[in-house]
N, CA, C and O atoms as a Tinker XYZ file with bonds, in Angstrom:
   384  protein
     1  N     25.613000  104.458000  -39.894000    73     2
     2  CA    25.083000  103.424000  -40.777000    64     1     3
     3  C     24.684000  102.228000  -39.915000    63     2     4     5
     4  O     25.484000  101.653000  -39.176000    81     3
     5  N     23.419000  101.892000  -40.051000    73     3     6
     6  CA    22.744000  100.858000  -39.377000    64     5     7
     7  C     22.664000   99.611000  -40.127000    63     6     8     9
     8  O     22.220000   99.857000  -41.248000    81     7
     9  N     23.007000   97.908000  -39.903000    73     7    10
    10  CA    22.551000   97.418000  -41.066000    64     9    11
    11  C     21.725000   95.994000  -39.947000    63    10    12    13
    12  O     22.008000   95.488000  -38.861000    81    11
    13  N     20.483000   95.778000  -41.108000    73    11    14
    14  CA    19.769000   94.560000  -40.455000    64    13    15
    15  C     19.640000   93.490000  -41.725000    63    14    16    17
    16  O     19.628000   93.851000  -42.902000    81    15
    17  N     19.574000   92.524000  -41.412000    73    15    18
    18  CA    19.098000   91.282000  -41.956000    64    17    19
    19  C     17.670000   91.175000  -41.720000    63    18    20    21
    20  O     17.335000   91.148000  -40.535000    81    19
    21  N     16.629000   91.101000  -42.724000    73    19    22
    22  CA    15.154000   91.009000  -43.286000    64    21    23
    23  C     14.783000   89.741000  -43.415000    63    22    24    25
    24  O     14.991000   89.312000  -44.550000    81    23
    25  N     14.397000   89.121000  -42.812000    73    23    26
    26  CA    13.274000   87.778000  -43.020000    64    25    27
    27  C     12.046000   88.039000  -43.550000    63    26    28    29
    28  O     11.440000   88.590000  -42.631000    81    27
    29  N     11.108000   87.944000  -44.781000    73    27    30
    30  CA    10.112000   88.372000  -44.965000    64    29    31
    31  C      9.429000   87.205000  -45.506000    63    30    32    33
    32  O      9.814000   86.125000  -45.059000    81    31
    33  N      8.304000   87.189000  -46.552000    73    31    34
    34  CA     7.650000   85.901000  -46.852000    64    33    35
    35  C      6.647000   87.131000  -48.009000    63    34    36    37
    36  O      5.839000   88.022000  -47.749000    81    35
    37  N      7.171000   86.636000  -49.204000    73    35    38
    38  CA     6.589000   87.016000  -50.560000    64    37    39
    39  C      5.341000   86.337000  -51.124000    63    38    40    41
    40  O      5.502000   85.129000  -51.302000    81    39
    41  N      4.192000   86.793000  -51.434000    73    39    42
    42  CA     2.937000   85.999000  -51.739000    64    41    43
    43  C      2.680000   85.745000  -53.091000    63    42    44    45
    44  O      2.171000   86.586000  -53.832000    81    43
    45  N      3.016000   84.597000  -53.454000    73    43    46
    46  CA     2.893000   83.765000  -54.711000    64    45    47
    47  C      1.752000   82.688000  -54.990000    63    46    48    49
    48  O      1.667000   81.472000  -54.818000    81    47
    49  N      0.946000   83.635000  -55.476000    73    47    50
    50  CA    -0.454000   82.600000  -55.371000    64    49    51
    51  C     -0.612000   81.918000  -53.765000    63    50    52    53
    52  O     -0.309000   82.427000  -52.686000    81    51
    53  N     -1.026000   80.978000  -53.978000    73    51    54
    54  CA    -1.386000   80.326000  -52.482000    64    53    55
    55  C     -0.118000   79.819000  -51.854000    63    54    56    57
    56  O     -0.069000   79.063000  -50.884000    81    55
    57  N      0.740000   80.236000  -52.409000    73    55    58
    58  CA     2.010000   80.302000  -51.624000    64    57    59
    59  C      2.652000   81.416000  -51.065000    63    58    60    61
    60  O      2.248000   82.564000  -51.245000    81    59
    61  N      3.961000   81.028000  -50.173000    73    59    62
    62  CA     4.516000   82.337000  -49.559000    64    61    63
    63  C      6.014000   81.574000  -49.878000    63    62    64    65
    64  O      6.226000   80.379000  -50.081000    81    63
    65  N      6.750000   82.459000  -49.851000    73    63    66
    66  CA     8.385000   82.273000  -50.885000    64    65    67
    67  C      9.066000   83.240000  -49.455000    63    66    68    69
    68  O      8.853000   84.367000  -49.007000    81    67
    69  N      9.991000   82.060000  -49.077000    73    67    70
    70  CA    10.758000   83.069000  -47.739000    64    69    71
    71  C     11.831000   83.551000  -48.623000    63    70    72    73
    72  O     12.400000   83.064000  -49.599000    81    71
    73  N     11.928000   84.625000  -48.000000    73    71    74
    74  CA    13.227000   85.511000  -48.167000    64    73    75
    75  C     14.129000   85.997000  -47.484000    63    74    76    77
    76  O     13.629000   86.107000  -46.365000    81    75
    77  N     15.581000   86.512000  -47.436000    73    75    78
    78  CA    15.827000   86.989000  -46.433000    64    77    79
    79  C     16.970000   88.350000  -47.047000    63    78    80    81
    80  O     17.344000   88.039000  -48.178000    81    79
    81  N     17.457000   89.435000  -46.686000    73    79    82
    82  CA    18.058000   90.234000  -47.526000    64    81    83
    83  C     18.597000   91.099000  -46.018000    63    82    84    85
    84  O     18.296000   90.816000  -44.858000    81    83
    85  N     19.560000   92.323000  -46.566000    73    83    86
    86  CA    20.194000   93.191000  -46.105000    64    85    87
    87  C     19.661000   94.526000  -45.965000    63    86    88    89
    88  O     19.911000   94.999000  -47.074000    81    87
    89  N     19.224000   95.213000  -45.461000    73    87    90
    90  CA    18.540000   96.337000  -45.210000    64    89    91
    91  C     19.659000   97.432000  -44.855000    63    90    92    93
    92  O     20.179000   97.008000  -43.823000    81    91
    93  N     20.301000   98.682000  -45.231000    73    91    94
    94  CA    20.917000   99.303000  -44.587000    64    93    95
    95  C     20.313000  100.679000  -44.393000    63    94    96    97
    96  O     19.616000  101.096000  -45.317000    81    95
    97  N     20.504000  101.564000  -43.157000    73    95    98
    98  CA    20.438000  102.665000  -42.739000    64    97    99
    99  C     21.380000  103.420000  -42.407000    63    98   100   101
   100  O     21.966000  103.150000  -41.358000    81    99
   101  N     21.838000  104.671000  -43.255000    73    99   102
   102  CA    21.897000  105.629000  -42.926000    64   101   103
   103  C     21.319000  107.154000  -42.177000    63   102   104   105
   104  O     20.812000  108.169000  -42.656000    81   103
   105  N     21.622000  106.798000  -40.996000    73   103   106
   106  CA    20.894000  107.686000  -39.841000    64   105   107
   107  C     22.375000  109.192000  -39.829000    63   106   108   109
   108  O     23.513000  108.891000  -39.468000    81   107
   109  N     22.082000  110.435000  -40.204000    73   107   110
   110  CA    22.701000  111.078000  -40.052000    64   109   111
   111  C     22.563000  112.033000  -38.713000    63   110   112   113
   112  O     21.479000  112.069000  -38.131000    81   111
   113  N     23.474000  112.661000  -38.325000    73   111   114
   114  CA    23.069000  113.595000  -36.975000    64   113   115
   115  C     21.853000  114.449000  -37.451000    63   114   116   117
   116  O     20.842000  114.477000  -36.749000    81   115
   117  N     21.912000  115.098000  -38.541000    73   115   118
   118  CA    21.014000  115.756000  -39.189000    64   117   119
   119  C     20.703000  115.330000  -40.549000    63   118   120   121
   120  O     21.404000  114.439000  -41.029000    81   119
   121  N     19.591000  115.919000  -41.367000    73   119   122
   122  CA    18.917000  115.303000  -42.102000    64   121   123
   123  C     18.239000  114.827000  -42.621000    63   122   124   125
   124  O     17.218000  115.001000  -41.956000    81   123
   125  N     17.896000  114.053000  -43.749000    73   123   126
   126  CA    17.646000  113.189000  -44.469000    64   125   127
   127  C     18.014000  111.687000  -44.212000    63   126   128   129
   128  O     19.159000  111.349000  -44.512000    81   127
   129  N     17.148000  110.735000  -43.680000    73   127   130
   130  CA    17.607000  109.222000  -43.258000    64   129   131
   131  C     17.362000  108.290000  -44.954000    63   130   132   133
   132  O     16.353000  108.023000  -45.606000    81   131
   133  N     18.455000  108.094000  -45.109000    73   131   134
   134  CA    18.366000  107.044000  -46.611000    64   133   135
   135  C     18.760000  105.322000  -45.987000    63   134   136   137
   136  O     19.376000  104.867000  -45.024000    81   135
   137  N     17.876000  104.662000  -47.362000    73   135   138
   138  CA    18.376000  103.405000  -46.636000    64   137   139
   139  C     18.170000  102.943000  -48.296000    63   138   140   141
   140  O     17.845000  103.651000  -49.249000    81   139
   141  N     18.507000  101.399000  -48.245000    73   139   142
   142  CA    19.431000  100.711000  -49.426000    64   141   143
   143  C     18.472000   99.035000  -48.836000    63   142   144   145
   144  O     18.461000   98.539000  -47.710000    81   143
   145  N     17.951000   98.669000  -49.799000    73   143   146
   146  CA    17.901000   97.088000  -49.449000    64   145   147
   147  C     17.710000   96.166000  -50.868000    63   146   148   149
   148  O     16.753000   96.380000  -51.612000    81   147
   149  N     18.704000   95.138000  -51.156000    73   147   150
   150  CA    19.284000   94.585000  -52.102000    64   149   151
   151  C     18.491000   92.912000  -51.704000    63   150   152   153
   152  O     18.649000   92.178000  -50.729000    81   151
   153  N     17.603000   92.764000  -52.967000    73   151   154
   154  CA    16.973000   91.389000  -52.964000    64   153   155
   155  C     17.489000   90.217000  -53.868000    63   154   156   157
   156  O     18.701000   90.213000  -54.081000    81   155
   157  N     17.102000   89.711000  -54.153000    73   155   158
   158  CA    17.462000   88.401000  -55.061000    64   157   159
   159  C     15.919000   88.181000  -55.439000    63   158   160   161
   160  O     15.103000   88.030000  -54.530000    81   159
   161  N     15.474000   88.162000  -56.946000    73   159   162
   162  CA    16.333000   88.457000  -57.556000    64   161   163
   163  C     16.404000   89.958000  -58.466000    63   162   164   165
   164  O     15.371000   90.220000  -59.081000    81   163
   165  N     17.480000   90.887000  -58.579000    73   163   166
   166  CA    17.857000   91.576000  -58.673000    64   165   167
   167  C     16.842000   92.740000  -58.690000    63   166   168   169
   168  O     16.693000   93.484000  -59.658000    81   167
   169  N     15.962000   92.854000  -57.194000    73   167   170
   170  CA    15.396000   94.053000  -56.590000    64   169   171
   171  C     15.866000   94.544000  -56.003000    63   170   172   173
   172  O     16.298000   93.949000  -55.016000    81   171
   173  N     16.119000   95.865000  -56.137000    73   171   174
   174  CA    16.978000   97.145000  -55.344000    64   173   175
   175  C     15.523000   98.123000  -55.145000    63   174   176   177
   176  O     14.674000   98.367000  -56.002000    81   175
   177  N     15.583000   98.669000  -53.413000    73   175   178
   178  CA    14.715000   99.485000  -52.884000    64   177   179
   179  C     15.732000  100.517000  -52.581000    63   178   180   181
   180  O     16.792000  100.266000  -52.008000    81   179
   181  N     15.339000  101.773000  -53.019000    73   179   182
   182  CA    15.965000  102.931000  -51.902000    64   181   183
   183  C     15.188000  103.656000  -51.493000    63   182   184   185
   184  O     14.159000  103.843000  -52.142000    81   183
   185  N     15.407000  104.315000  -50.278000    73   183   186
   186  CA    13.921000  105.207000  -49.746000    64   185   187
   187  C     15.054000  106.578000  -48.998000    63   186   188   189
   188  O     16.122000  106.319000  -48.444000    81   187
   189  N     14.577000  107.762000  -49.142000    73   187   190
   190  CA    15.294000  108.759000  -48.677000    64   189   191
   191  C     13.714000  109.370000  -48.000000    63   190   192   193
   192  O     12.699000  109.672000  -48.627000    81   191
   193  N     13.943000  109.406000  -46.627000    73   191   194
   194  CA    13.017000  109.793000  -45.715000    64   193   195
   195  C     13.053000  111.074000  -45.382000    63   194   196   197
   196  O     14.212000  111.216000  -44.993000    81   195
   197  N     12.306000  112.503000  -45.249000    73   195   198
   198  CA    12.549000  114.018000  -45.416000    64   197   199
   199  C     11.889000  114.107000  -43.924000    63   198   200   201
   200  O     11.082000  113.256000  -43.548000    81   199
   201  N     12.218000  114.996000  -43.256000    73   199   202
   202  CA    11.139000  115.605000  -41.699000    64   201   203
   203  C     11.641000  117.240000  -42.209000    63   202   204   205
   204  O     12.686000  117.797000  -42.545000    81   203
   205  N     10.057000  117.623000  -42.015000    73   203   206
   206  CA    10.086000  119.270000  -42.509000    64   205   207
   207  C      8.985000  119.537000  -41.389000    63   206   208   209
   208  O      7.975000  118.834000  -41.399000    81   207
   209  N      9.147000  120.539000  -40.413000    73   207   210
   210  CA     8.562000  121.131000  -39.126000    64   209   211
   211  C      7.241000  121.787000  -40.299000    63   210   212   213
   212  O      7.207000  122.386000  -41.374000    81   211
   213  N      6.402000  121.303000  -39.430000    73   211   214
   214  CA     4.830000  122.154000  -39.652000    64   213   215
   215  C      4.424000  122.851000  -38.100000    63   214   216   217
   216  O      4.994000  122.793000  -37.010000    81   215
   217  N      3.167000  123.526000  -38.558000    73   215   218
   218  CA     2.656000  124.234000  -36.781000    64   217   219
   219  C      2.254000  123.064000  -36.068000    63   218   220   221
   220  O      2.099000  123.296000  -34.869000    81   219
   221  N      2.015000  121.782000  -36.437000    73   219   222
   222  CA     1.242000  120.862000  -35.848000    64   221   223
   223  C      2.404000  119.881000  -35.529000    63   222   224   225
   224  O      2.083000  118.789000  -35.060000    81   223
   225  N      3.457000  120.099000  -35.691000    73   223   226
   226  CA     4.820000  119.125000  -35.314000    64   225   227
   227  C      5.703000  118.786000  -36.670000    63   226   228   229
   228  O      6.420000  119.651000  -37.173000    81   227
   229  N      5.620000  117.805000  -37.074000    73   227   230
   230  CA     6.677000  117.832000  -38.171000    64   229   231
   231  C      5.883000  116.187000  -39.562000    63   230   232   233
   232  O      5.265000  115.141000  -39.364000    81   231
   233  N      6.327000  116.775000  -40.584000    73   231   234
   234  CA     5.776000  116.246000  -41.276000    64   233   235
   235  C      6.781000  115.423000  -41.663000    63   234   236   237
   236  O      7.810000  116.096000  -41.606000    81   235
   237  N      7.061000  114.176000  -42.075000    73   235   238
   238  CA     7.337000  112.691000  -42.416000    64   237   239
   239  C      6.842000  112.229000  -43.789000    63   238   240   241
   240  O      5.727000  111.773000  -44.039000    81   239
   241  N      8.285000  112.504000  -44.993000    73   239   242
   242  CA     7.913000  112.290000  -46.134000    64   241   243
   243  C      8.584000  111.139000  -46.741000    63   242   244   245
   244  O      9.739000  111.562000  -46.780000    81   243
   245  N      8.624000  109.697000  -47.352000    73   243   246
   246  CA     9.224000  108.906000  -47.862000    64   245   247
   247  C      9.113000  109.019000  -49.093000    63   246   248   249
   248  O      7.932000  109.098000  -49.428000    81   247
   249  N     10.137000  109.082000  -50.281000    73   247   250
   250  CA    10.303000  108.354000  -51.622000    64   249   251
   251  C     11.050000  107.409000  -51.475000    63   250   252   253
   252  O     12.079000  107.290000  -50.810000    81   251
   253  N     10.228000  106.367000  -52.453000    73   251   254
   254  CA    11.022000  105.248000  -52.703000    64   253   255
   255  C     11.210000  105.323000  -54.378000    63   254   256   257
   256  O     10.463000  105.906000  -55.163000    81   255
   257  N     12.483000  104.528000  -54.701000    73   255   258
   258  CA    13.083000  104.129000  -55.994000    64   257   259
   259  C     13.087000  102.600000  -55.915000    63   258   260   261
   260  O     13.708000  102.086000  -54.985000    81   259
   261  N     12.448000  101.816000  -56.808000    73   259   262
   262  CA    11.983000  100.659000  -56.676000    64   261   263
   263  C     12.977000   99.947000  -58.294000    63   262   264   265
   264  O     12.545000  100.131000  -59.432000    81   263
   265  N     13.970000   99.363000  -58.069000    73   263   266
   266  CA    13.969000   98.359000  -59.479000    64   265   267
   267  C     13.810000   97.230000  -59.562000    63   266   268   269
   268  O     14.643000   96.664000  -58.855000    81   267
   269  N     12.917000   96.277000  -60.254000    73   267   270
   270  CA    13.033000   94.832000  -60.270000    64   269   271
   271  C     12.787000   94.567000  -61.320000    63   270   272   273
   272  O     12.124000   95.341000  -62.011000    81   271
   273  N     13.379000   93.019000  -61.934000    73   271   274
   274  CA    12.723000   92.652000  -63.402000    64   273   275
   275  C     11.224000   92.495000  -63.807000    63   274   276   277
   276  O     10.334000   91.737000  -63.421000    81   275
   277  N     11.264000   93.224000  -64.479000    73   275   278
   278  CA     9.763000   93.256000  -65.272000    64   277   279
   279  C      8.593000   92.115000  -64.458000    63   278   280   281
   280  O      7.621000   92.543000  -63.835000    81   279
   281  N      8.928000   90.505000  -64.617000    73   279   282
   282  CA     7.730000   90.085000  -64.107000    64   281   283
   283  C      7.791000   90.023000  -62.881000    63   282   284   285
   284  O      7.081000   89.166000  -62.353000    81   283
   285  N      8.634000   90.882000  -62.008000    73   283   286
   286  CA     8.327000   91.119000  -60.426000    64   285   287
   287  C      7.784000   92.344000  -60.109000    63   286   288   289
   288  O      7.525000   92.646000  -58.944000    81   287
   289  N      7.539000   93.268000  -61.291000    73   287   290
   290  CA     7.770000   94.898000  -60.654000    64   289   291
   291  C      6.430000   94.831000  -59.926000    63   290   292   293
   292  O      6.490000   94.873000  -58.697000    81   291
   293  N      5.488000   94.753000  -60.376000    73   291   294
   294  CA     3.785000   95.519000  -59.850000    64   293   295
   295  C      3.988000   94.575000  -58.431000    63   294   296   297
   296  O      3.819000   95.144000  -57.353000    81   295
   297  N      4.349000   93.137000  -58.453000    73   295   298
   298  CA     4.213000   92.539000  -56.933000    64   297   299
   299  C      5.455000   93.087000  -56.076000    63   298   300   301
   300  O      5.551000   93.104000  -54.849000    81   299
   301  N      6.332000   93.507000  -56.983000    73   299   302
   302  CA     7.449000   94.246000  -55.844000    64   301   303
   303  C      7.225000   95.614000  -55.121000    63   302   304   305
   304  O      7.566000   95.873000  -53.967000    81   303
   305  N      6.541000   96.511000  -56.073000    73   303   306
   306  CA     5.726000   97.586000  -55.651000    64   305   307
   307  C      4.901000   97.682000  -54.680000    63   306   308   309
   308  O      4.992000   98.305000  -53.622000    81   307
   309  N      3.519000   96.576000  -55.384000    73   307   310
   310  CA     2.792000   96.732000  -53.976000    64   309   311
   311  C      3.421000   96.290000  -52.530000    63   310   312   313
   312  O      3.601000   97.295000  -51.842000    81   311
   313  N      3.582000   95.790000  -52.256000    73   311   314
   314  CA     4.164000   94.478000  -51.518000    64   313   315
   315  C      4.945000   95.899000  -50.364000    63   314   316   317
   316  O      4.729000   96.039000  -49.160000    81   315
   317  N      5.766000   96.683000  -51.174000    73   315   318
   318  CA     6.925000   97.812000  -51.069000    64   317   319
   319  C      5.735000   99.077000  -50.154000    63   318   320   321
   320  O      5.730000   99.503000  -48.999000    81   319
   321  N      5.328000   99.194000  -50.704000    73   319   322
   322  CA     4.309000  100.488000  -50.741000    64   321   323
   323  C      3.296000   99.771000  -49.426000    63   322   324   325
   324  O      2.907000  100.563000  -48.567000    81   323
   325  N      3.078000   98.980000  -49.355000    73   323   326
   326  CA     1.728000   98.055000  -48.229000    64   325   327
   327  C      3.231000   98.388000  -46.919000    63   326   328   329
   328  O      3.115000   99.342000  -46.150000    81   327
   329  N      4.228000   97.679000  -46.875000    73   327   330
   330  CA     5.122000   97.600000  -46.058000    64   329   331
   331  C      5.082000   99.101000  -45.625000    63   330   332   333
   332  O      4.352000   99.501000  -44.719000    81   331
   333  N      5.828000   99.807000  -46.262000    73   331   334
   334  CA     6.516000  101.450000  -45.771000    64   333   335
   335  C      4.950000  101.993000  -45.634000    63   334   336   337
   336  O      4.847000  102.844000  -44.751000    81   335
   337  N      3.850000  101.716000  -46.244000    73   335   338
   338  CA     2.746000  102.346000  -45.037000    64   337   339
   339  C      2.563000  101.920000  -44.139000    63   338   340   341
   340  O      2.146000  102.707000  -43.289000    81   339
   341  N      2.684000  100.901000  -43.840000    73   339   342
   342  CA     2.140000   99.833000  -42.494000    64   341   343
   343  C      3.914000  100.707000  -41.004000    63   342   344   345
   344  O      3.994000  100.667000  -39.776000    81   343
   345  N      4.730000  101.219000  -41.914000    73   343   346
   346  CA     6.034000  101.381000  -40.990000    64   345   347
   347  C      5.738000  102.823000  -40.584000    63   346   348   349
   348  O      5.918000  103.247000  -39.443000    81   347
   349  N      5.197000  103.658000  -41.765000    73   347   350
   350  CA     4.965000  104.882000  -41.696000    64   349   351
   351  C      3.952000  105.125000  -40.472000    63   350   352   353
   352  O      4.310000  105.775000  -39.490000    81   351
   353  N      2.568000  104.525000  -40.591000    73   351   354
   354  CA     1.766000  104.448000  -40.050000    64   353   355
   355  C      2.308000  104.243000  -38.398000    63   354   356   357
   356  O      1.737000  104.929000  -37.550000    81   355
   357  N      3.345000  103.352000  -37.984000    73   355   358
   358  CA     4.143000  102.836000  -37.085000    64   357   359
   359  C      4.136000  103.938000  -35.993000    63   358   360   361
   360  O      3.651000  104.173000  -34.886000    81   359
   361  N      5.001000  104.514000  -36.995000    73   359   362
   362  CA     6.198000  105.530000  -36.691000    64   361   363
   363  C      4.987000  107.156000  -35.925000    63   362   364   365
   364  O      5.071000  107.769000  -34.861000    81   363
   365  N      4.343000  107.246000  -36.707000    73   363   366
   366  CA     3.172000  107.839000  -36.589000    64   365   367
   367  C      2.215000  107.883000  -35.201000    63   366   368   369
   368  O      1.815000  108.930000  -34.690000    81   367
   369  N      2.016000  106.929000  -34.848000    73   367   370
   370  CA     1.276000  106.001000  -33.581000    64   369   371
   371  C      2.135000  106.542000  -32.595000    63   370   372   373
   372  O      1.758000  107.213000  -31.635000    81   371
   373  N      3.636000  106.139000  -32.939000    73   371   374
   374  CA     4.673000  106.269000  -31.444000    64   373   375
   375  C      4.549000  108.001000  -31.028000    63   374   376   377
   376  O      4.688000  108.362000  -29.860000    81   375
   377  N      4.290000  108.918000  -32.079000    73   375   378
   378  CA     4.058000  110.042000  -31.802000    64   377   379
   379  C      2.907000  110.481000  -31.319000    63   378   380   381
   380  O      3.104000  111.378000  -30.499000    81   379
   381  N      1.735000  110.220000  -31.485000    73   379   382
   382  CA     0.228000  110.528000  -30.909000    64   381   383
   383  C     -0.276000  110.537000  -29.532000    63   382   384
   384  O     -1.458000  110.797000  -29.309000    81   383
């Protein structure tokens, strides 16, 4: 279990709203890598990350489970979804 502290900056109209939260990782020897990150106010992310071998190397699958109150969900989503592609994409690069 890995855990980091998140500094980020949320876009609110022509503003940006700092944040800062707990990120945890579970890295198993084998597996499935899950992780947990708990916002204020009361957004919970979980993402369970899959690697399944193809002929071309191995394929890299994320779901995420997203909860937030109603007038945060669609900006918590995107926001969620822009991030874990921009990481995916990352992760991706270091392999090529």
């Amino acid at each position: 279990v890995q855990s980091y502290r998140v500094q980020d900056q949320i876009p609110m109209g022509p503003f940006r709203l700092r944040i800062s939260y707990v990120a945890r990782l579970h890295v198993p020897n084998a597996g499935d890598v899950t992780a947990e990150a708990h916002q204020f106010p009361r957004v919970r992310l979980r993402t369970t990350v899959t690697f399944e071998p193809t002929d071309a190397g191995t394929r890299i699958t994320e779901h995420m489970r997203i909860e937030a109150p109603r007038p945060l969900a669609a900006m918590t989503i995107r926001e969620a979804v822009k991030a874990h592609t921009a990481m995916l994409a990352g992760i991706r690069r270091c392999f090529e």
